[in-house]
N, C-alpha and C positions, 0 to 999 in steps of 0.2 A: 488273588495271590495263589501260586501254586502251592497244591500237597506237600507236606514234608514228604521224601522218602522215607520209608521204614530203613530204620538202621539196619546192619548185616549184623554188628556184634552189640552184645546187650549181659553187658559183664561189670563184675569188680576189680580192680588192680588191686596190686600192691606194687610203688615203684618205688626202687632204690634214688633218691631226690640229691645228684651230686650238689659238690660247694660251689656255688659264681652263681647259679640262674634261680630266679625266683620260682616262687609254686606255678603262677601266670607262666612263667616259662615252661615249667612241666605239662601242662595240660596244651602247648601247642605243638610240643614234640610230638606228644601222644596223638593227641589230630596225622597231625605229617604220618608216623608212623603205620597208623590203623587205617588212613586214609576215611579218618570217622569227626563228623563235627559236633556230634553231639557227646562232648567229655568235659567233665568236673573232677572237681579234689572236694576234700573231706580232711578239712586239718592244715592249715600253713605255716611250711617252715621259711624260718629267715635264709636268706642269699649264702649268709654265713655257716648255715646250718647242712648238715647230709639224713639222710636215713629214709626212713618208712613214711609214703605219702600213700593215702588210699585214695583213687580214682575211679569214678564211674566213669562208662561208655555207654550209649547207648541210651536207653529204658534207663538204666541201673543208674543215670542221672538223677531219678526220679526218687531213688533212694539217700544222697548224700544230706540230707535234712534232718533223717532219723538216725544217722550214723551218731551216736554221743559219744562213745572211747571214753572214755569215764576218768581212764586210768592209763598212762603215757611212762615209759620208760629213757632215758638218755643216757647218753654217756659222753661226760664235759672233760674238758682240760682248761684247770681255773689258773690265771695267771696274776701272782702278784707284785705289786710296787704301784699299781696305778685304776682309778676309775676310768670309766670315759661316758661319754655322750652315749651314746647307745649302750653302752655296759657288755660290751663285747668288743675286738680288734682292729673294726671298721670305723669305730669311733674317735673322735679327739680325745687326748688325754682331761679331767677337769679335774683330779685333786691325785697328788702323789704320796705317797706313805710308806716309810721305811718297814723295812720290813727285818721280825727277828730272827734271830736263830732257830727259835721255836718253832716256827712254820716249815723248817724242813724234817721235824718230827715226823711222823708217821703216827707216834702215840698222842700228840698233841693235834693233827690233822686229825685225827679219829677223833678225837675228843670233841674237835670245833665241831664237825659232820655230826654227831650224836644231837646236838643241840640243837639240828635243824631236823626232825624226825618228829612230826606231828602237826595237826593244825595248829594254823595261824593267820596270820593279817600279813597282804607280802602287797606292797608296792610296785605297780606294773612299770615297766622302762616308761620315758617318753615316745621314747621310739619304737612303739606298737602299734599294733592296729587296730586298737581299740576307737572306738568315735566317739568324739567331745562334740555335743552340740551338730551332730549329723557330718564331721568331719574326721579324717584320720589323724590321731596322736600323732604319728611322725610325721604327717604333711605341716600339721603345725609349727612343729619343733624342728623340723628342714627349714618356715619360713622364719625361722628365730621367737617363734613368740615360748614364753616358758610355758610350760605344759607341766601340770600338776594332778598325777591319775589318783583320786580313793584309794584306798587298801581294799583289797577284796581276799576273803575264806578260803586260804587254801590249803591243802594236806600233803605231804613230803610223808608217803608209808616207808621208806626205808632211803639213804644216804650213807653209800659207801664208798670207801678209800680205794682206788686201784693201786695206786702208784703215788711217790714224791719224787717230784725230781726237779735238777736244777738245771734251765736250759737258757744260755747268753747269760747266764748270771744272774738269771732271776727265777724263783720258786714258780713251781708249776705241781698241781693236784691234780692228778686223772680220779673223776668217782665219778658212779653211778648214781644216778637219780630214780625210784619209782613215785610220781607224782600225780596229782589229780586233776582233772583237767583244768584247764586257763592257768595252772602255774607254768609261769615266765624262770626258767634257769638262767636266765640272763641277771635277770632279779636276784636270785638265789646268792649267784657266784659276786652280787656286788655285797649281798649283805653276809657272806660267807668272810669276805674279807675284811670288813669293819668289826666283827666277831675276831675275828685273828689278830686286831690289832693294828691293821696294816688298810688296806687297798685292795681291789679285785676286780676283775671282769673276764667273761668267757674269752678262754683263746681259740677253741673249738670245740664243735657240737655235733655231735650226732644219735637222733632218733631211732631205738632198736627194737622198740615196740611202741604199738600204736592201738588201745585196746587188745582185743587175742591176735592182733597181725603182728609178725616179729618181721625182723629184716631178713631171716634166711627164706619167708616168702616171698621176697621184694624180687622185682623184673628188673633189670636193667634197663635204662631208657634205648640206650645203643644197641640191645639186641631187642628188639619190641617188635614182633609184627605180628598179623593177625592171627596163624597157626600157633606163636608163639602166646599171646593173650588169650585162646582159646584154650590150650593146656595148662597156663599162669590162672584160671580165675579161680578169684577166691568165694567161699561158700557166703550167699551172702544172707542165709538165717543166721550164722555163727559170731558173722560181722553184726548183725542189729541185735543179736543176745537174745532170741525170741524161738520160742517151740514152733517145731513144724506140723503142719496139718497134713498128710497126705490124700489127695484125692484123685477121685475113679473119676472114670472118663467122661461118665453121665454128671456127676457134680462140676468138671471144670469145664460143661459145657454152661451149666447154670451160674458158675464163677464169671464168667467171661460175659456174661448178660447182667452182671450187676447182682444174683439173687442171692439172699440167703441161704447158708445148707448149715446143716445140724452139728455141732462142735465135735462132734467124734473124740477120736483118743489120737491125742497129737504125740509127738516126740521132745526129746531135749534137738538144739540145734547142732549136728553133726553126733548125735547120741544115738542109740538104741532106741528101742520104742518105751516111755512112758509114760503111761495109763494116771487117769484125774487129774492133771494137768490144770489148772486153773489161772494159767495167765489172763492179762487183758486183749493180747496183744496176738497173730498168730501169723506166720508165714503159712500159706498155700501153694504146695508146687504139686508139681505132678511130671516123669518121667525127666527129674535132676531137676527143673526150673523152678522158680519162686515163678508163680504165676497171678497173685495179689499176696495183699497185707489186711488182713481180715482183722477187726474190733469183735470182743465178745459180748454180748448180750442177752442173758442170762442161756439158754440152750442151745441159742443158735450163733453163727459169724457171720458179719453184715461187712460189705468189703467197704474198706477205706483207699486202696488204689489197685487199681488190674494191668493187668502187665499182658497186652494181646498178644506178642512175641516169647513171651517171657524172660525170665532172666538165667543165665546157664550158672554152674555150678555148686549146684546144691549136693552134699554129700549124702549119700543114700545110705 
């Protein structure tokens, strides 16, 4: 079998992910564009969805495992009179519900949102990509079988009102979501509406942050090339939430051989220097790159992956 080639780019995105193409879509533009095959996402948005998708190239593929994003930002426009199948636009209608006057309050729309602002138990669509039994929820629920997901722990930190409005005659809520991750606002927007009294589901969706990535980091897919993703990367200690180690020349040659070196005094990620530091966890770059991801051990850092290329834009 031949060698891989070594990548040319060995970076993190941020791409702006339009409405109509899945994430599998996004990550073969990125190919096309960078004229690079080794690319991944970190985070999938629905067809129906836009915003912030983070992508490895490269090495930095090697990173989308430890990427967690904790913490996800959207901004929906909930539409009422009707549930559907997927609990968003794309779906058939399955239960219809007058809707009252109250719902084009503003004070009464804040009121509902207020009540979804904390943990809870939130039921995932059918139509997710969750695995039942080593299978996709929505491939089930495409072959008509009913699909019945657990409630799983989630946290909604804040739920606010942008807008009410009335559009073809039917109430419409633009709010913002800050949510914890695996909360489904598809979910949200159908139990937002049974709250109301009424009916609901996502008319559209877009992701404005994605852990510390916002969208005004975000590439455009249409303007993507490789000078372009070279100026676009993002820092990606900042991305894993991990302190940086900086090392000398003589250590990242013993980095790159696997060896331990002595924990020194690392930084915050995209911070200032400092000093006692006691993460588990540590980026190693040297001259901008992430050049491994070092475990600590009581005085010293024992590498857990090396990056022989490394990886570009680390903020100094």
């Amino acid at each position: 079998m031949a060698k891989r080639k070594p990548s040319e780019l060995n970076l993190l995105l941020a791409v702006d992910k339009p409405v109509g193409i899945t994430s599998h879509d996004v990550v073969s533009r990125v190919r096309r564009a960078l004229n690079e095959r080794r690319v991944g996402h970190a985070g999938t948005l629905d067809p129906l969805a836009s915003g912030v998708m983070i992508v490895g190239v490269g090495q930095a593929t090697r990173l989308l495992g430890r990427i967690t994003l904790e913490r996800k930002r959207y901004l929906a426009r909930i539409m009422f009179g009707c549930e559907t199948t997927t609990d968003d636009a794309e779906g058939e209608p399955t239960r219809i519900a007058d809707v009252s006057d109250d719902v084009l309050s503003p004070l009464f729309a804040k009121g509902v949102l207020r009540e979804f602002v904390g943990e809870q138990e939130q039921v995932p669509p059918a139509y997710s990509a969750i695995s039942v039994d080593g299978v996709r929820s929505y491939k089930r629920a495409r072959a008509g079988e009913d699909v019945e997901l657990p409630a799983r722990t989630i946290e909604v930190y804040a739920a606010d009102l942008v807008a009410v409005d009335e559009v073809d005659g039917r109430a419409v809520w633009t709010a913002s979501f800050d949510v914890s991750k695996g909360t489904y606002i598809r979910s949200l927007a159908r139990d937002i509406g049974r709250a109301a009294g009424s009916a609901a589901h996502v008319a559209d969706l877009r992701r404005t942050a994605s852990g510390p990535v916002t969208s005004g980091m975000c590439a455009r897919i249409e303007d993507l090339s490789p000078e372009h993703a070279h100026a676009a990367a993002l820092d990606p200690a900042r991305v894993l939430g991990i302190p940086v180690r900086e090392l000398t020349d003589d250590e990242l040659a013993a980095v790159l051989n696997g060896r331990a070196i002595p924990c020194g005094s690392p930084r915050a990620a995209g911070e200032p220097f400092v000093p006692g530091d006691a993460a588990s966890t540590y980026a190693l770059v040297n001259d901008g790159r992430l050049r491994a991801i070092a475990a600590r051990e009581g005085d010293y850092l024992r590498m857990e992956t090396v990056f022989p290329q490394g990886i570009e834009g680390v903020v100094r």
